[in-house]
BAFI-3210 file (N, C-alpha, C; in Angstrom, 3 decimals, decimal comma, padded with zeros to 6 digits):
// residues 93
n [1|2|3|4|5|6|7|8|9|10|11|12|13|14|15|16|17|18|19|20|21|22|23|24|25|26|27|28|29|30|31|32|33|34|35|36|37|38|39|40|41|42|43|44|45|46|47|48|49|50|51|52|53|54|55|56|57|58|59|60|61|62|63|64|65|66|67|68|69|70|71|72|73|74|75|76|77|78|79|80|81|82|83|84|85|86|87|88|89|90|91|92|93]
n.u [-007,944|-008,507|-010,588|-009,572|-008,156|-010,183|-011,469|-009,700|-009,087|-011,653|-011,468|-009,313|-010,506|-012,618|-011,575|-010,098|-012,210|-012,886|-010,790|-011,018|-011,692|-009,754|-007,721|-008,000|-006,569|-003,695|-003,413|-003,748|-002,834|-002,634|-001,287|001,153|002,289|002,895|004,737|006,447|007,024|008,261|010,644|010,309|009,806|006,977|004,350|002,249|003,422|005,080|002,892|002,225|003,863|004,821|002,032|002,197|004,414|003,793|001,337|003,061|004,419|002,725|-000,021|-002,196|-005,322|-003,969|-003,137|-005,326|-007,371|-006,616|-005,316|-006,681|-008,670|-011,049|-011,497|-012,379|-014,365|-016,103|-016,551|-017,550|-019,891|-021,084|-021,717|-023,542|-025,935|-025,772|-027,385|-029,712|-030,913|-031,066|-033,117|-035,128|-035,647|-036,573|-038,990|-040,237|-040,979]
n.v [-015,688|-015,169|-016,122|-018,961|-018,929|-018,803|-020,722|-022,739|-022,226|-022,753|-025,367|-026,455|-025,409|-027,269|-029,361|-029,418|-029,146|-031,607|-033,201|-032,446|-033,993|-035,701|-033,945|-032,370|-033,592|-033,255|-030,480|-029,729|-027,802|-028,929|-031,075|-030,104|-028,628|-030,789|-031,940|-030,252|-029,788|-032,428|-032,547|-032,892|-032,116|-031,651|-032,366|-030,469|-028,189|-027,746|-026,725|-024,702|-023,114|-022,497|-021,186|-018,667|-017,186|-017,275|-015,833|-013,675|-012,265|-012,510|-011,518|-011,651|-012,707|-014,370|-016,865|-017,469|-018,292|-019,963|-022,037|-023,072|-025,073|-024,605|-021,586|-022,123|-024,200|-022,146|-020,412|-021,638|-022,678|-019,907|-019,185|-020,073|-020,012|-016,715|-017,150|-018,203|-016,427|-014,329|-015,384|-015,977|-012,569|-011,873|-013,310|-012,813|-009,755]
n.w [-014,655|-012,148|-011,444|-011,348|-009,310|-007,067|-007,626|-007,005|-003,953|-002,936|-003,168|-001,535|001,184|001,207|001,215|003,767|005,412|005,299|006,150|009,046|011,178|011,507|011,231|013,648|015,809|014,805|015,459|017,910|020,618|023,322|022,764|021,560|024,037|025,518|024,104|024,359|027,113|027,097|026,063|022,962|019,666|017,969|015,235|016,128|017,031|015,213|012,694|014,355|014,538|011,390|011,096|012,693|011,053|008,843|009,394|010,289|008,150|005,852|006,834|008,549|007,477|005,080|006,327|007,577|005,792|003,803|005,379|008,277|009,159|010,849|009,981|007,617|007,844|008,990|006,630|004,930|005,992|006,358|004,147|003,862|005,543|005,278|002,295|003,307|004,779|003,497|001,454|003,415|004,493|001,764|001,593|004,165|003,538]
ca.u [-006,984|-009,095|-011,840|-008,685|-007,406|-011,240|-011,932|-008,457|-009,550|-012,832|-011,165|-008,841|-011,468|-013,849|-010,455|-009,336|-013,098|-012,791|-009,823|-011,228|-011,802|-008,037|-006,724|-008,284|-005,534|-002,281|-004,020|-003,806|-002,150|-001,988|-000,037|002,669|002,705|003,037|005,674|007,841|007,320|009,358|012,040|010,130|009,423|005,501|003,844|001,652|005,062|005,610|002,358|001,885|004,984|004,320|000,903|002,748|005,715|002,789|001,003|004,037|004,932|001,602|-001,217|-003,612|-005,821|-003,975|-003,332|-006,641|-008,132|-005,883|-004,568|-006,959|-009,759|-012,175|-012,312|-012,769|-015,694|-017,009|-016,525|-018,385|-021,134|-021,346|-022,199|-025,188|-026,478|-026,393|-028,189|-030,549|-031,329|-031,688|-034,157|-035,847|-035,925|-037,734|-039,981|-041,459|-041,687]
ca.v [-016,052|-014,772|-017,459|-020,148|-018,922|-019,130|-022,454|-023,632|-021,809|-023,811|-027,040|-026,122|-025,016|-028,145|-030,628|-029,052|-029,263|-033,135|-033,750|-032,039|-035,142|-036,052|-032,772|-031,711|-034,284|-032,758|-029,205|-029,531|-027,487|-029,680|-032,069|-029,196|-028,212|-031,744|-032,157|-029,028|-030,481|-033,758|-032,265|-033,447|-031,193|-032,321|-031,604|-029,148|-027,164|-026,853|-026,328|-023,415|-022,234|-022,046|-020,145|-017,880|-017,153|-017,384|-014,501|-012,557|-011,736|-012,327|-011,067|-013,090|-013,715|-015,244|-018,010|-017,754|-018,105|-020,592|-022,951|-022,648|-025,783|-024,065|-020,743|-022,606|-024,802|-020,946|-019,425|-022,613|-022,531|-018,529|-018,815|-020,922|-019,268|-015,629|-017,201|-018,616|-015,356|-013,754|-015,903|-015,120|-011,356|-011,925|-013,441|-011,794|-008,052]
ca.w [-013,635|-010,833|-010,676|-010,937|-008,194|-006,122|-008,150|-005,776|-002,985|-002,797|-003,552|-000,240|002,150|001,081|001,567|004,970|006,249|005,109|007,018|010,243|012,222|011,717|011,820|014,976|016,436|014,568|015,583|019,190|021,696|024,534|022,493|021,751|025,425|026,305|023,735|024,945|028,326|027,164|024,858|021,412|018,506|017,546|014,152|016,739|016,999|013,856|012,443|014,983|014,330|010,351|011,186|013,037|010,509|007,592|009,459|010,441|006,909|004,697|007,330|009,147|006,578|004,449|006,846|008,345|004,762|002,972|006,391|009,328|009,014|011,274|009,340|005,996|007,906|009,584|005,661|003,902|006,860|006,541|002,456|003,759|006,370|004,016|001,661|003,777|005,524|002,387|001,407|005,085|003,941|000,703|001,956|005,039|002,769]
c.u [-007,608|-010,057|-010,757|-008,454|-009,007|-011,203|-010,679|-008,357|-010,847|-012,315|-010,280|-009,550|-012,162|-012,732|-009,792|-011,173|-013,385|-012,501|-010,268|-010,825|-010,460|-006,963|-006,381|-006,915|-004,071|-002,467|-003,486|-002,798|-001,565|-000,904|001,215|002,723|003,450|005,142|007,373|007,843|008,583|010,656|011,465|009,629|008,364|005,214|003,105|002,742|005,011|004,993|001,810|002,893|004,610|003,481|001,727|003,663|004,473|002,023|001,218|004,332|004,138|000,282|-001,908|-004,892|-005,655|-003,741|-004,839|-007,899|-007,686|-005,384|-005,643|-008,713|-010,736|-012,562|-012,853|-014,292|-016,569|-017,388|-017,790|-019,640|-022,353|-022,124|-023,607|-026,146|-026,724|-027,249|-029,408|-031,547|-031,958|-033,055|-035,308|-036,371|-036,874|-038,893|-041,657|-041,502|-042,503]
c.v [-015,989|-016,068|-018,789|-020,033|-018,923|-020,215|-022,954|-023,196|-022,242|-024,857|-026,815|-025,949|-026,366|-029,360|-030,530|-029,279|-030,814|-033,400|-033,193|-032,706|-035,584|-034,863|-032,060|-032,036|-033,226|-031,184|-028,796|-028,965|-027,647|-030,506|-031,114|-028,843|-029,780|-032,391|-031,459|-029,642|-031,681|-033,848|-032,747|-032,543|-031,728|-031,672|-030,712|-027,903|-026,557|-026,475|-024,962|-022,203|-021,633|-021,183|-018,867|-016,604|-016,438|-015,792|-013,384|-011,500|-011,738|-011,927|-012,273|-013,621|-014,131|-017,076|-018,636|-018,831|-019,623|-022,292|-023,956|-023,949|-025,266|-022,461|-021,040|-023,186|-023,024|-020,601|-020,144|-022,577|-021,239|-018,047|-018,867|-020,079|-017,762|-015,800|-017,726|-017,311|-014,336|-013,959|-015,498|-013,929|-011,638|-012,538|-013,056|-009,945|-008,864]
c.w [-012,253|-010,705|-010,612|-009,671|-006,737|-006,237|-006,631|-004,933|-002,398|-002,688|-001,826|001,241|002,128|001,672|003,272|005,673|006,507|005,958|008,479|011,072|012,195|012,016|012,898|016,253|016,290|015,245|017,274|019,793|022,458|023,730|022,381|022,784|026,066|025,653|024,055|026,212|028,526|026,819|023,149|020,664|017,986|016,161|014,289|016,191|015,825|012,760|012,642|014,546|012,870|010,218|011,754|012,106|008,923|007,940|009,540|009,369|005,941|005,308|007,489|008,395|005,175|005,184|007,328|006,640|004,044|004,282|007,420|008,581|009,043|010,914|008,552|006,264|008,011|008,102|004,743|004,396|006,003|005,184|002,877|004,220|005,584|003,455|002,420|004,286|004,628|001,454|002,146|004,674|003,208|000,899|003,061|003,576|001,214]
res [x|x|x|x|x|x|x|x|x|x|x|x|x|x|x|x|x|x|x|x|x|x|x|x|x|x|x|x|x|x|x|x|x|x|x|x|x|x|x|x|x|x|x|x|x|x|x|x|x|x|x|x|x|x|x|x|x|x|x|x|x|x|x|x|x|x|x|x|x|x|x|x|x|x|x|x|x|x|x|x|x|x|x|x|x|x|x|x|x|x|x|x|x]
***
């Protein structure tokens, strides 16, 4: 049950780093400031809001972990870079 639940925790992280370049848009800030400015409820809004609500009651990393594009790119990076470094090690001793 446990590696299902990584296996679809990989598949999540690898699909949210996909979508970056489009998400970066729905993601934005300014657009929900701009939107509260006008009277309109944005998918910012109510994405932020969800994170919010998501962290309130299940801890920050499960949103951070499961939601959040740019941890999933930092987490997918962070494998690399380990192993890379590790590599590094073994080799200078």
């Amino acid at each position: 049950m446990k590696k299902h639940k990584i296996r679809l925790r990989i598949y999540i992280l690898v699909a949210l780093v996909l979508t970056l370049p489009i998400l970066i848009n729905v993601y934005s800030p300014i657009l929900m400031v701009w939107g509260i400015r006008n009277g309109i409820i944005t998918a910012s809004f109510l994405i932020f809001a969800a994170w919010f609500m998501l962290s309130l009651f299940m801890g920050r990393s499960v949103s951070c972990a499961y939601t959040c594009p740019y941890g999933a790119l930092q987490e997918i990076l962070g494998i690399h870079v380990s192993k890379r470094s590790l590599n590094l090690k073994k080799q200078i001793k």
